[in-house]
C-alpha atoms as an extended CHARMM CRD file, in Angstrom:
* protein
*
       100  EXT
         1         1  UNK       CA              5.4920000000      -29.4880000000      -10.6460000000  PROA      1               0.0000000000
         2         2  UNK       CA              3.6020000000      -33.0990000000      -10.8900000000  PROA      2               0.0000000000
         3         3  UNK       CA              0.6480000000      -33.1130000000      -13.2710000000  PROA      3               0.0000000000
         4         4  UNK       CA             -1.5160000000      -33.6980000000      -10.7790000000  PROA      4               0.0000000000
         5         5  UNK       CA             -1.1430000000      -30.3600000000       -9.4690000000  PROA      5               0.0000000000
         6         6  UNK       CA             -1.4100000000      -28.7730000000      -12.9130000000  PROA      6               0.0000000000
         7         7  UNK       CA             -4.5850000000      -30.1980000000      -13.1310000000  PROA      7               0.0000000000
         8         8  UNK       CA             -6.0700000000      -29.1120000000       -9.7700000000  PROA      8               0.0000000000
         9         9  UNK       CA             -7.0560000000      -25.3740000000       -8.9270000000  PROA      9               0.0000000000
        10        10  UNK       CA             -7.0500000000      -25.9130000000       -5.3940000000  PROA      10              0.0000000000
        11        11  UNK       CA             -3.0840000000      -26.3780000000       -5.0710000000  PROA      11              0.0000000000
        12        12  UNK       CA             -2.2610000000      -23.1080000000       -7.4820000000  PROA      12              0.0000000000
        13        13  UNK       CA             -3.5590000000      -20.4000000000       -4.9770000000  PROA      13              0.0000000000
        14        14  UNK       CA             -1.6470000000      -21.8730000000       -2.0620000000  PROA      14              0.0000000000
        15        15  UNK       CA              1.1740000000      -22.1270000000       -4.4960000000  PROA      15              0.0000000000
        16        16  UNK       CA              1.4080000000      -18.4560000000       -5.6170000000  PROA      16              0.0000000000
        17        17  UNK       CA              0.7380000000      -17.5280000000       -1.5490000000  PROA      17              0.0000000000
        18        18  UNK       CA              3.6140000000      -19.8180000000       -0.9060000000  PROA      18              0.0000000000
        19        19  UNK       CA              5.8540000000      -18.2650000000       -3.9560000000  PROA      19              0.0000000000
        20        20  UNK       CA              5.0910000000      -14.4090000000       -2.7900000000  PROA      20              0.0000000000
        21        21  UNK       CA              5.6230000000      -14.8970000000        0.8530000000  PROA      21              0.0000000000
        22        22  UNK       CA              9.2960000000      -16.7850000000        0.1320000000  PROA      22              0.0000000000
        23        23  UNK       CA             12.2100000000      -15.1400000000        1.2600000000  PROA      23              0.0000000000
        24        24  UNK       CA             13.5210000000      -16.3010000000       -2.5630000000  PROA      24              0.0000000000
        25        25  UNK       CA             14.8620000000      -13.1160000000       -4.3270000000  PROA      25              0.0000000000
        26        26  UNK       CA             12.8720000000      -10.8330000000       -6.0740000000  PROA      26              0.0000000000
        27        27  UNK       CA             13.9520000000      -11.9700000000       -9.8250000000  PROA      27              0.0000000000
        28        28  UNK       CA             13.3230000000      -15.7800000000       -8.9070000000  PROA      28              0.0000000000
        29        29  UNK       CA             10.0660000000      -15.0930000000       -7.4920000000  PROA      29              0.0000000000
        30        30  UNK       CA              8.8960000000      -13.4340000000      -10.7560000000  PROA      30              0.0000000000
        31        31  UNK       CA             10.4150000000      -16.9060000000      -12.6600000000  PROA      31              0.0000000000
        32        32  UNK       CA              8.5910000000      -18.5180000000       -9.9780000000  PROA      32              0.0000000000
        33        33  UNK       CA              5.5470000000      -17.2250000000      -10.8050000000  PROA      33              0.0000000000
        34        34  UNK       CA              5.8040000000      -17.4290000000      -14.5390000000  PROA      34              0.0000000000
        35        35  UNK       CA              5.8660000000      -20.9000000000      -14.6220000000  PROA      35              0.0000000000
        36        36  UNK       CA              2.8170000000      -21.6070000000      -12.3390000000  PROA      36              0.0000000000
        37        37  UNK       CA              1.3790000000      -18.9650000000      -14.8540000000  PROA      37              0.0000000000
        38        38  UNK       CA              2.4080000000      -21.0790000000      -17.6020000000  PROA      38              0.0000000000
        39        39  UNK       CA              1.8150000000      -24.1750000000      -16.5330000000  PROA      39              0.0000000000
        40        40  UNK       CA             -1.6610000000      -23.5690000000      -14.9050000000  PROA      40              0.0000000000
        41        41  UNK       CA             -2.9720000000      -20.2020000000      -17.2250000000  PROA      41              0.0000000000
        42        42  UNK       CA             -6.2970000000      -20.3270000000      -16.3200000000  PROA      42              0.0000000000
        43        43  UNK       CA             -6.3850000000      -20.6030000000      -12.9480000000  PROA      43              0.0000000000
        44        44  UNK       CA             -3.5090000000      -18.7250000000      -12.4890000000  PROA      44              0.0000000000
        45        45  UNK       CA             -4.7630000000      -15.7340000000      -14.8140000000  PROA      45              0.0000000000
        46        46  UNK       CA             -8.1770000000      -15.5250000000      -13.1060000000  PROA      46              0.0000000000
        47        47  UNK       CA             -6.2370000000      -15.2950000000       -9.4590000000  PROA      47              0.0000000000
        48        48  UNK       CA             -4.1230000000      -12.6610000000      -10.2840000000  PROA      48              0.0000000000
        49        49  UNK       CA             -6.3240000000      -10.6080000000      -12.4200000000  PROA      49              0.0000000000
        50        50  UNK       CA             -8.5710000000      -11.0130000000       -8.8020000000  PROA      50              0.0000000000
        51        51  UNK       CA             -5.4020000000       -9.7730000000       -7.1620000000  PROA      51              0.0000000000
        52        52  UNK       CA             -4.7830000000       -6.7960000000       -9.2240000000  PROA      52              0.0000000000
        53        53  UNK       CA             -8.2110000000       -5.6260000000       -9.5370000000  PROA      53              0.0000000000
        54        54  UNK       CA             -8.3450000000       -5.6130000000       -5.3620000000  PROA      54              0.0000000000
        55        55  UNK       CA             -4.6290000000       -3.4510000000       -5.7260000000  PROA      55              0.0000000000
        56        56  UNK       CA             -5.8270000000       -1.2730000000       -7.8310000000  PROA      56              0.0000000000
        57        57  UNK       CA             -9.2290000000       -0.8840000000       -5.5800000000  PROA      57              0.0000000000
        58        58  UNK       CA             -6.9760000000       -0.1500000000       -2.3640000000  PROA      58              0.0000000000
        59        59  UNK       CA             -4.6260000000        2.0980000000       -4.2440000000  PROA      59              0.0000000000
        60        60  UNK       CA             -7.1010000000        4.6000000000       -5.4350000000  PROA      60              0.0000000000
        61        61  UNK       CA             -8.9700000000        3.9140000000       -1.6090000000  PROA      61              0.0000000000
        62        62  UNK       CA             -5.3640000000        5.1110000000        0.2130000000  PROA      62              0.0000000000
        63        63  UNK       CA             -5.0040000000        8.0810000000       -2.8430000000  PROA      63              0.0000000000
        64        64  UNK       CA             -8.1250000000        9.2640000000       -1.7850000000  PROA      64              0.0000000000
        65        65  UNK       CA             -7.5090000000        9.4460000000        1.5600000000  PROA      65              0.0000000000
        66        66  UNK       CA             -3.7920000000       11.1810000000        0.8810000000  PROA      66              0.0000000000
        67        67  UNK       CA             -5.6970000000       13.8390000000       -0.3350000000  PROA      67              0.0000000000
        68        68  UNK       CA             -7.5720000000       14.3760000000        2.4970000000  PROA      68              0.0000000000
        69        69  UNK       CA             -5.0850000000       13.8520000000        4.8940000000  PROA      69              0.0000000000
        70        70  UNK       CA             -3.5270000000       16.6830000000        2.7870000000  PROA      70              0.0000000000
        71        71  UNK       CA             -6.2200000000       18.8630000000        3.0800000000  PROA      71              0.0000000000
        72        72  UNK       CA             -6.5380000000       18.1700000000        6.7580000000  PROA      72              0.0000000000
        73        73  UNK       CA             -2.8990000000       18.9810000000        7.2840000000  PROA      73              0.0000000000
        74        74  UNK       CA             -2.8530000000       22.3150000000        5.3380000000  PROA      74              0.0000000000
        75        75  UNK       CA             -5.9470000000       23.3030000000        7.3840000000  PROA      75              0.0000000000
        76        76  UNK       CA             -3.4300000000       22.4960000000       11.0030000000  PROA      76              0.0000000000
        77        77  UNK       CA             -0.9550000000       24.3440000000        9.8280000000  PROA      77              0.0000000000
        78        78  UNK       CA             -2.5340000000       27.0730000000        8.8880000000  PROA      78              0.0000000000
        79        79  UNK       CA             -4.4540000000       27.0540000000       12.3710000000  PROA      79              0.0000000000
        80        80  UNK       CA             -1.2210000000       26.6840000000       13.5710000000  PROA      80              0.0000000000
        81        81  UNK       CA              0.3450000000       30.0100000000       11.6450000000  PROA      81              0.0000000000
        82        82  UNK       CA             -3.0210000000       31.8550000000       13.1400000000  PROA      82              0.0000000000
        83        83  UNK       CA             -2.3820000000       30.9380000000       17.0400000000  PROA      83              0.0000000000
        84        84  UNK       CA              1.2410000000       31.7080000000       16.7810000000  PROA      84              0.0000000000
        85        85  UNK       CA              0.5520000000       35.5400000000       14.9850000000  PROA      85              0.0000000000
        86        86  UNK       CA             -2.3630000000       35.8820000000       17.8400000000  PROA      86              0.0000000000
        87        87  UNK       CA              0.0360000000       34.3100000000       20.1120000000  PROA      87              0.0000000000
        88        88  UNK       CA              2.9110000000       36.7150000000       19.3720000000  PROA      88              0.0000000000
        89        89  UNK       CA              0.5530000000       39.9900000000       19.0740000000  PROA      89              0.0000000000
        90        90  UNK       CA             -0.6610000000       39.5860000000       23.3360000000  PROA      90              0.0000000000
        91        91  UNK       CA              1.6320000000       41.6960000000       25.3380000000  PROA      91              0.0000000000
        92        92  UNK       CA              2.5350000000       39.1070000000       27.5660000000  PROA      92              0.0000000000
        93        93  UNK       CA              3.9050000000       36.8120000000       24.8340000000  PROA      93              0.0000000000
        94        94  UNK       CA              7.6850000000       38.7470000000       24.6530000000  PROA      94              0.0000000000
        95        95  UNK       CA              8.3460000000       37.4560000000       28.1020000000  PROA      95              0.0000000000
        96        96  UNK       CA              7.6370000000       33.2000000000       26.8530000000  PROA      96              0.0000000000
        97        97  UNK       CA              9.8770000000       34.1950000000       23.9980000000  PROA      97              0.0000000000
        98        98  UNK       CA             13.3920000000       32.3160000000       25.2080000000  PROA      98              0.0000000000
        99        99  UNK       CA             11.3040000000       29.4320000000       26.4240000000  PROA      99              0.0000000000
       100       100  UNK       CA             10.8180000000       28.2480000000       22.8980000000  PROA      100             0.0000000000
């Protein structure tokens, strides 16, 4: 990296962008990004603390709706226990038995 790039902000966010979207393995993308880190630590620090603070905002956002998506799916399947005893119980039902 040229100096003048160490010394401008506005290249190291298009950098790190252009470092995580590489098809470059995962171990040289993490030596990748440790030397921008290192060779622009302010800027650098101050985008990824941005970027981990938004991960960690959408990761308890999705947990929260895993739990309810949870609870919504415990709720269908015990509706779905109910209609099949009720189900089961009419008269009728013995004779839609083999079509299942």
């Amino acid at each position: 990296m040229n100096d003048n790039r160490k010394k401008d902000p506005k290249n190291i966010k298009p950098e790190l962008v252009k470092i995580v979207k590489s098809k470059t393995v995962f171990d040289q993308k993490i030596n990748q990004l440790a030397f921008l880190i290192t060779e622009n630590q302010s800027q650098t620090k101050s985008i990824l603390k941005q970027g981990f603070v938004g991960i960690a905002l959408q990761n308890k956002e999705l947990w929260k709706q895993n739990q309810e998506l949870k609870e919504q799916l415990k709720i269908l399947g015990d509706e779905v226990q109910f209609l099949i005893r009720e189900a089961e119980s009419l008269p009728y039902s013995n004779s839609f038995r083999g079509a299942r």
